[in-house]
C-alpha positions in Angstrom: 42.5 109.8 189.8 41.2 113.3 190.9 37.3 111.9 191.3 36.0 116.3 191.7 38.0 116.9 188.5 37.3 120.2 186.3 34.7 119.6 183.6 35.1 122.8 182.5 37.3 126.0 182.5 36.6 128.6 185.2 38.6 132.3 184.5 37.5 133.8 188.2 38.4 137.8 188.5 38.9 138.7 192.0 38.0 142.6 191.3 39.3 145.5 193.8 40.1 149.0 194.0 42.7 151.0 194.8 42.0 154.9 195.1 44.2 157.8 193.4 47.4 157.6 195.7 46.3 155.2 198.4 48.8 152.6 199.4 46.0 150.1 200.3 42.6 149.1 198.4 39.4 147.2 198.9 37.8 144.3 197.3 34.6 144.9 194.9 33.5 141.7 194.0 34.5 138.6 191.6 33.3 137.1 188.3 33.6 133.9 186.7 34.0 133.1 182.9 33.4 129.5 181.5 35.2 127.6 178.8 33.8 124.3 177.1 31.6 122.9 179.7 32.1 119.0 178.9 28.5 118.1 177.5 29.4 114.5 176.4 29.6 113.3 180.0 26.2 114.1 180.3 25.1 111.1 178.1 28.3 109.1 177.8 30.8 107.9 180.1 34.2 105.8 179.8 34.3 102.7 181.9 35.1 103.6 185.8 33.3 107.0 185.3 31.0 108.6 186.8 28.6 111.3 184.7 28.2 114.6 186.6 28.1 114.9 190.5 24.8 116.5 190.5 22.9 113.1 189.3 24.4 111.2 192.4 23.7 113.7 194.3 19.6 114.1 193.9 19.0 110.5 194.5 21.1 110.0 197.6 19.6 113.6 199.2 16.3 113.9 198.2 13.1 112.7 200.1 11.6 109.9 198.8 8.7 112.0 198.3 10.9 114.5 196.3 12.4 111.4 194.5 8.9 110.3 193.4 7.7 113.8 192.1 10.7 113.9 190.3 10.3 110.3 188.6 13.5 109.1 190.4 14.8 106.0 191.6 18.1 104.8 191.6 21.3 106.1 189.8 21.6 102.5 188.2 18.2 102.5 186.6 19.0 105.6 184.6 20.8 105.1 180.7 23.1 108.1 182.0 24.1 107.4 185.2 25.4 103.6 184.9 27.5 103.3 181.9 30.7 103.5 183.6 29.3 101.2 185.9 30.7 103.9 189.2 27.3 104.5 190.7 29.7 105.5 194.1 32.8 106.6 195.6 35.0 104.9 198.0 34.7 107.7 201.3 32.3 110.1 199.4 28.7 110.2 200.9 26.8 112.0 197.9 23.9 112.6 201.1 26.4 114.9 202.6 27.9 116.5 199.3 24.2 117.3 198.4 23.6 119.0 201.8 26.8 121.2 200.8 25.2 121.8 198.1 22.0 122.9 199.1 23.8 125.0 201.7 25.3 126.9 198.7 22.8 127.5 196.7 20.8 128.9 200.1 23.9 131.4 200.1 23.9 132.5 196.4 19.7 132.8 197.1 19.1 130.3 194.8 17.1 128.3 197.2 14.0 129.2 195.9 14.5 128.2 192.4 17.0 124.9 193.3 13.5 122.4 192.8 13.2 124.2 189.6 16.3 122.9 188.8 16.1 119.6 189.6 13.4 119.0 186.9 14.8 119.9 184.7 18.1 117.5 185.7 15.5 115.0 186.1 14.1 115.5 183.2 17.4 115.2 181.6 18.2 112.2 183.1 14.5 110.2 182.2 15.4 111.4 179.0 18.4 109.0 178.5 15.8 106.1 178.7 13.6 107.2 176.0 13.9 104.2 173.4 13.2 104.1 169.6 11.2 101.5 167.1 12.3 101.2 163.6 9.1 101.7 161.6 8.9 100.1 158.0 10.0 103.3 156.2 13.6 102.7 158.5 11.9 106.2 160.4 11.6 106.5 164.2 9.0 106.0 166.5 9.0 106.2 170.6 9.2 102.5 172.4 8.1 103.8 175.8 5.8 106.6 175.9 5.9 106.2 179.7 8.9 107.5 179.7 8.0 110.8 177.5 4.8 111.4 179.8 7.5 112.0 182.5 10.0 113.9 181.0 7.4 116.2 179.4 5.4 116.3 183.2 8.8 117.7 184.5 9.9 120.3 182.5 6.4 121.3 181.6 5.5 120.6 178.0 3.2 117.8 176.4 4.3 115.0 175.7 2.6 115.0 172.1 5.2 118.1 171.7 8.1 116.1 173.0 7.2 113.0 170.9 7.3 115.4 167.7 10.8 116.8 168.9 12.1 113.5 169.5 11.3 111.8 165.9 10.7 114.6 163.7 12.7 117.8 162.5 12.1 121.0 161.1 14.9 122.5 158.5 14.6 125.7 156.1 14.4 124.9 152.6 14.6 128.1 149.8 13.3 130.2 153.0 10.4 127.6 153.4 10.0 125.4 156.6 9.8 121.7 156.3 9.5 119.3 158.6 11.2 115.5 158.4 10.9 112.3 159.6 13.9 111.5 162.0 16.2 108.2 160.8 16.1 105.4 163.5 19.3 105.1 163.7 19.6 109.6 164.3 17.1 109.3 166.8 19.8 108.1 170.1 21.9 111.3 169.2 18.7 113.7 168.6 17.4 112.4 172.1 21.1 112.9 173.5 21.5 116.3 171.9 18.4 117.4 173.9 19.6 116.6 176.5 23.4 117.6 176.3 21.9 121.2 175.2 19.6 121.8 178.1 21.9 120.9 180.6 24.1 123.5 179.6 21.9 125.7 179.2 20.7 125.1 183.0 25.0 125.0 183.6 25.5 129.1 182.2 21.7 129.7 183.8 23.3 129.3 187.6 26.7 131.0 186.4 24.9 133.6 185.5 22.6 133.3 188.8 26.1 133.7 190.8 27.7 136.3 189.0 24.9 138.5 189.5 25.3 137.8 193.2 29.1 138.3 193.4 29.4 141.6 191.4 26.8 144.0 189.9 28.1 145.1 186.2 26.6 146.8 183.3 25.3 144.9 179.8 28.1 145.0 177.4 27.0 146.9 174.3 27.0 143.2 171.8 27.4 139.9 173.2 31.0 140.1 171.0 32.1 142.3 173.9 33.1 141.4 177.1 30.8 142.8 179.8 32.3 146.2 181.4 34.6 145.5 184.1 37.9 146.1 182.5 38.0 149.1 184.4 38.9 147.6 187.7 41.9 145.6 188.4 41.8 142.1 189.4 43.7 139.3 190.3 42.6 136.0 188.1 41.9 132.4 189.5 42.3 129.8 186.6 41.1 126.4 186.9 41.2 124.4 184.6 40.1 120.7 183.0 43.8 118.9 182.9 45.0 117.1 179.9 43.3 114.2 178.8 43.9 111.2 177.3 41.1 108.3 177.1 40.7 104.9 175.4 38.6 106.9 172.8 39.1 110.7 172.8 36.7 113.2 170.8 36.0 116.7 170.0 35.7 117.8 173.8 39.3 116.1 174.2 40.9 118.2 171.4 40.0 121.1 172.8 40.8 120.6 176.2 44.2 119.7 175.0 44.3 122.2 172.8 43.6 124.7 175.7 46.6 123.2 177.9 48.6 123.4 175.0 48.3 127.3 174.5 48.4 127.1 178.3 51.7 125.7 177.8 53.1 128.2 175.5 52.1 131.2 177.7 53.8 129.5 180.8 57.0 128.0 178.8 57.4 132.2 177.2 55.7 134.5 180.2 57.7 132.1 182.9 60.8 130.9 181.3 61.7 132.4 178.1 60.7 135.6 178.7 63.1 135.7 182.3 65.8 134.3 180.3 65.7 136.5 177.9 66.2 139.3 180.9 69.3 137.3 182.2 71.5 137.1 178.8 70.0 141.0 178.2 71.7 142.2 181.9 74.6 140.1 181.4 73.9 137.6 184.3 75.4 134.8 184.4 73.3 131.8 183.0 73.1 128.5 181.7 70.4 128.2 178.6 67.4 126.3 179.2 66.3 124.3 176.4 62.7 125.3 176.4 60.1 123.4 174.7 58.5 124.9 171.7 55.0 123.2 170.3 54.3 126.0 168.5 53.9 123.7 165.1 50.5 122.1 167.0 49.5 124.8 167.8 50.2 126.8 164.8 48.2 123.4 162.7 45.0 124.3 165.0 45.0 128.1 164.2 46.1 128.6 161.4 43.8 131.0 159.6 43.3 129.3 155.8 43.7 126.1 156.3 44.1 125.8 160.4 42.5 122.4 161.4 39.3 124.9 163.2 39.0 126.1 159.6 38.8 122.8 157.7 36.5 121.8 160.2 34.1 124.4 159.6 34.3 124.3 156.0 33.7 120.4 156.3 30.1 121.4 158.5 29.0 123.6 156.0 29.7 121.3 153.1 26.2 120.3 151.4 27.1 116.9 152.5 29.2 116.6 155.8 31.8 113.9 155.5 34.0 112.8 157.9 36.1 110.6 155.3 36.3 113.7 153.1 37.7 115.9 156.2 40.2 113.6 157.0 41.4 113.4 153.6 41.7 117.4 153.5 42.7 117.5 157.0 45.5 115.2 156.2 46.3 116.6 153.0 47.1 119.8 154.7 48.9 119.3 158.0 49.9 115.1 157.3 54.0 116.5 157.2 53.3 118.3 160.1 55.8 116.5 163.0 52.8 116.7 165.6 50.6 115.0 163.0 50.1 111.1 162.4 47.6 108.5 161.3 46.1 106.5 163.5 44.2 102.5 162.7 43.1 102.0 166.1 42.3 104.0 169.3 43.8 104.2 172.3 48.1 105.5 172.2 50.2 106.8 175.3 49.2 106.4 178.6 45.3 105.8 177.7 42.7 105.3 180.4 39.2 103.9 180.3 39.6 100.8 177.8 36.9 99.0 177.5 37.1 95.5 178.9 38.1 93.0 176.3 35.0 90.9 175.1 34.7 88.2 171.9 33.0 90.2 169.3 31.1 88.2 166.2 31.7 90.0 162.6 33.3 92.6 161.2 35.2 95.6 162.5 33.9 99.0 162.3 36.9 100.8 160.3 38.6 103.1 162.6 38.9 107.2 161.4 40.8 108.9 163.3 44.3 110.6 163.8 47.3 110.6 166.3 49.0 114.0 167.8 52.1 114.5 169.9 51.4 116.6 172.5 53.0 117.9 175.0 52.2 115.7 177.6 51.3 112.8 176.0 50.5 111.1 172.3 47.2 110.5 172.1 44.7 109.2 169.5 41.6 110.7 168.5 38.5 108.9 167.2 37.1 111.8 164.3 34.2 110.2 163.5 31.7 112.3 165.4 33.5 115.0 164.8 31.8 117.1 162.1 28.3 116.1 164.5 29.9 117.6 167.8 31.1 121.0 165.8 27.4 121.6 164.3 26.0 120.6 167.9 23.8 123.5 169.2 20.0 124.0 170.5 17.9 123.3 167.7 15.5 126.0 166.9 12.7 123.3 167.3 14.2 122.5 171.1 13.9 125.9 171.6 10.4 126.6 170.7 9.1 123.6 172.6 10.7 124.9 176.1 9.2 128.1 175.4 6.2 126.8 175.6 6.6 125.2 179.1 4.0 126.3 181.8 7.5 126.1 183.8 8.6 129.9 183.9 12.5 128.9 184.7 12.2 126.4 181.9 11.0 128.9 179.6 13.7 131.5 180.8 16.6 128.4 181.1 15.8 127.0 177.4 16.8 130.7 175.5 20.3 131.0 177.1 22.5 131.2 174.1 19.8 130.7 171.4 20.5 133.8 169.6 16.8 134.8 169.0 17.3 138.5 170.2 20.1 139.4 168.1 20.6 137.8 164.2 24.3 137.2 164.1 26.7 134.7 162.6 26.2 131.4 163.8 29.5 129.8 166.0 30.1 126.1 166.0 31.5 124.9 168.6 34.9 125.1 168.1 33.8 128.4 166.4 32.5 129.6 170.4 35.4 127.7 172.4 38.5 129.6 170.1 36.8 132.7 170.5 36.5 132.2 174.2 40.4 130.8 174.4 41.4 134.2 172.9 39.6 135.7 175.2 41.2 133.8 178.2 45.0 135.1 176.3 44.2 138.4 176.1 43.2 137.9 180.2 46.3 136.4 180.5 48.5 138.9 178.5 47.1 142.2 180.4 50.6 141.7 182.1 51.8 146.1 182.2 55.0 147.6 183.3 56.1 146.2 186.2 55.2 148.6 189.2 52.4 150.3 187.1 50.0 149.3 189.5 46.9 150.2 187.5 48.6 148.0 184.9 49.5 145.1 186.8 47.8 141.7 186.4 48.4 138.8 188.6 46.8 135.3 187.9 47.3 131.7 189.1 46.4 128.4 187.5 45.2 125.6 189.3 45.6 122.5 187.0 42.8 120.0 187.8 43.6 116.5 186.5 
C-alpha cells in the first residue's frame, strides 16, 4: 500500500519559451491545477487508515508550548485522527516529515503565515469532538461547550456564533430568510461539513499561495475561463489519485474512478489505437491489438439527458431529495447497461478496508447501492449519501461566521470559492469536478502536428495508487 498516496489530482504545467527561430528555449515558470481534493478523509477513515498527513504531522513537530496554544494533544484523542486506528507508520518519523515541511513552506515564503494555518487545522480537528444532546423537540444541542470555546478561540470567532452554526440553519423561503432548528441526528454531518469545507478551502488557499510563487499570470476575464497562460508551451506533469476500491465506496470513489476511466480511454486511443491506426494506414505489417473499449461507462456517466451526473443533479434539486427515488430512475435508465448492476451488500472485487467482523443485535440497515465493472476492477458503491455529498458546499451561514473572524487569513481563507463576488450558477460537486475533468481532456488533447513545435504538447502521468 502506497502510505503518501494522491488525495487529489495535480495537472502541473512546466511553462517555457522558445523564441522565433531559436533552436533552444528557457523555462518560465510552472502551475498546478487541482481535481477533487478528497474531503471525506478529513472526517472519515476506513480501518488501517490514516486521515491527512498534516494532522500527524503537528502533533509529533510542534512544541509543547505550540501544542497547548493550539488545544492539541495526541492524534488518538482527536474523533478524526483515530478511526482507522493508524495513529503511525512503520519507518516514517512524522517529526522529521514536519521539518520537511516547514522547510517548504520557508521556500514558497509561506513561513509567516504557516501558524495561521495551523489554527485553523486545529480548529478543524477539535471540531470532530464537538458532541450533540437530543433535546425533547428531537432538535440539537452542544454536549461539550469546552470543546466550542476552543475551536471558536482558534479560528477567531465566538463561540455563541459557532454554537448557532453548529445547531441552527438559515435557508431562503419566497426570498425571505429563515432560520431552523438543526435535527439531532443532522447535526454529526453539519459539524463534519464545517469542517470538510474549510479545510479545503485552506487546501486551494496554499495552491493558490504557490502558484503565485512559481509563475506570475494575469486574472482570467470570468472564473469560467482558464487563467491566461495558454500562450506559452508547456510540458504537463499528471499525478493522479489511483483507482480505488474500498469495503464501502462513495461519491469521492466514483469520481476518482470515473477520472481513471476517461484516463483510460485517452491512453487506450492517443497510445494504442491511434498508432495502430497509422500502421494498417502505411501498410506495415501488424498484428491487431484487441484494445479495450469502456466507452458504454463512460458514455452512462456523461451522457447529456439522462447521463448518471444529470440524474444526479436533478435528484438534488428535487423538492424532496431521495436517494430511493434516484436509484429507481438511475436504474430505470442505465439498469441494461453491461457496466451496470445491482448490488445487496458492499464490498465486490478486490475490496480493502472491511471492517472487522463483530456480533451485531437487531436489524440490518437495508443496503442502497449499485455495482459497476470497471476497468480495473468491479466494485460496489454504497449511494446512500450520495445526493448529501453532491449538494455539499460552504454554507452561506459558514461563510458569514468566518468573515467575521478577528483572524485576517481566516477571514481571507473562509471566501475561497464562495461565489459572493460574482452571482453565477451554482455547481454541485459533480457539477465542479466534470467541468474540471474536461478541462484536464482538452489539456490532454492540445496534441498539434507533429514537428509544429508551437503546437506540440508533451505530458506524463504518474499513477499514484
Amino acid at each position: 500500500m502506497n502510505n503518501n498516496s494522491s488525495r487529489f489530482g495535480k495537472f502541473t504545467k512546466l511553462l517555457y519559451n522558445v523564441p522565433e527561430k531559436a533552436k533552444e528555449g528557457h523555462i518560465l515558470g510552472s502551475y498546478l491545477e487541482t481535481y477533487l481534493l478528497e474531503k471525506s478523509r478529513v472526517v472519515f477513515q476506513s480501518n488501517n487508515e490514516r486521515n491527512y498527513h498534516i494532522f500527524y504531522f503537528l502533533h509529533k513537530g510542534l512544541s509543547p508550548e505550540q501544542l497547548k496554544s493550539l488545544h492539541l494533544t495526541q492524534a488518538k484523542d482527536f474523533w478524526y485522527t483515530k478511526q482507522g486506528g493508524a495513529d503511525e507508520i512503520v519507518g516514517v518519523s512524522d517529526k522529521e516529515r514536519y521539518e520537511e515541511l516547514a522547510e517548504s513552506m520557508k521556500l514558497m515564503r509561506i513561513d509567516s503565515e504557516m501558524m495561521g494555518l495551523w489554527a485553523i487545522t486545529a480548529g478543524v480537528l477539535n471540531m470532530g469532538n464537538i458532541e450533540f444532546k437530543k433535546e425533547g423537540d428531537g432538535f440539537a444541542s452542544i454536549k461539550n461547550a469546552d470543546v466550542v470555546k476552543k475551536v471558536a478561540e482558534l479560528w477567531g470567532i465566538t463561540d455563541k456564533a459557532l454554537t448557532e452554526r453548529l445547531t441552527t440553519a438559515t435557508m431562503m423561503v419566497m426570498k425571505k430568510s429563515i432560520t431552523k432548528k438543526i435535527n439531532f441526528d443532522e447535526a454529526p454531518t453539519n459539524r463534519d461539513s464545517i469542517s470538510k469545507g474549510f479545510y479545503e478551502q485552506s487546501f486551494l488557499y496554499l495552491c493558490e499561495r504557490i502558484n503565485a510563487e512559481l509563475f506570475q499570470i494575469g486574472e482570467a476575464e470570468n472564473e469560467e475561463e482558464e487563467p491566461k497562460i495558454e500562450s506559452h508551451l508547456f510540458i504537463g506533469i499528471l499525478d493522479v489519485f489511483g483507482f480505488e476500491n474500498f469495503y464501502i465506496n462513495s461519491l469521492e470513489q466514483f469520481c476518482i474512478n470515473f477520472t481513471n476511466e476517461k484516463l483510460q480511454q485517452f491512453f487506450n486511443y492517443h497510445i494504442i489505437r491511434s498508432e495502430q491506426e497509422e500502421y494498417i494506414k502505411e501498410s506495415v505489417f501488424w498484428t491487431p491489438l484487441h484494445i479495450p473499449d469502456n466507452m458504454a461507462y463512460i458514455d452512462m456517466v456523461e451522457e447529456t439527458s439522462k447521463g448518471f451526473f444529470v440524474l444526479l443533479d436533478s435528484a438534488c434539486k428535487a423538492p424532496q431529495p431521495s436517494v430511493e427515488a434516484w436509484m429507481q430512475e438511475f436504474m430505470k435508465a442505465h439498469g441494461k447497461n453491461p457496466t451496470v448492476h445491482t448490488a445487496t451488500q458492499p464490498g465486490s472485487g478486490n475490496a480493502r478496508g472491511a471492517p472487522k467482523k463483530t456480533a451485531k443485535k437487531g436489524p440490518k440497515d437495508k443496503f442502497v447501492g449499485f455495482m459497476l465493472n470497471h476497468f480495473a476492477d468491479n466494485v460496489t458503491y454504497d449511494s446512500s449519501n450520495f445526493l448529501v455529498k453532491n449538494n455539499e458546499a460552504v454554507h452561506p451561514d459558514t461563510a458569514k461566521m468566518l468573515a467575521k473572524s478577528t483572524n485576517p487569513l481566516v477571514q481571507h481563507v473562509s471566501q475561497i470559492g464562495t461565489n459572493e463576488k460574482k452571482k453565477q450558477t451554482k455547481l454541485s460537486v459533480t457539477g465542479v469536478f466534470h467541468k474540471g475533468i474536461k478541462m484536464l481532456m482538452k489539456n490532454l488533447k492540445q496534441t498539434g502536428e507533429r514537428g509544429d513545435i508551437k503546437k506540440e504538447f508533451f505530458f506524463f502521468i504518474i499513477y499514484c495508487c
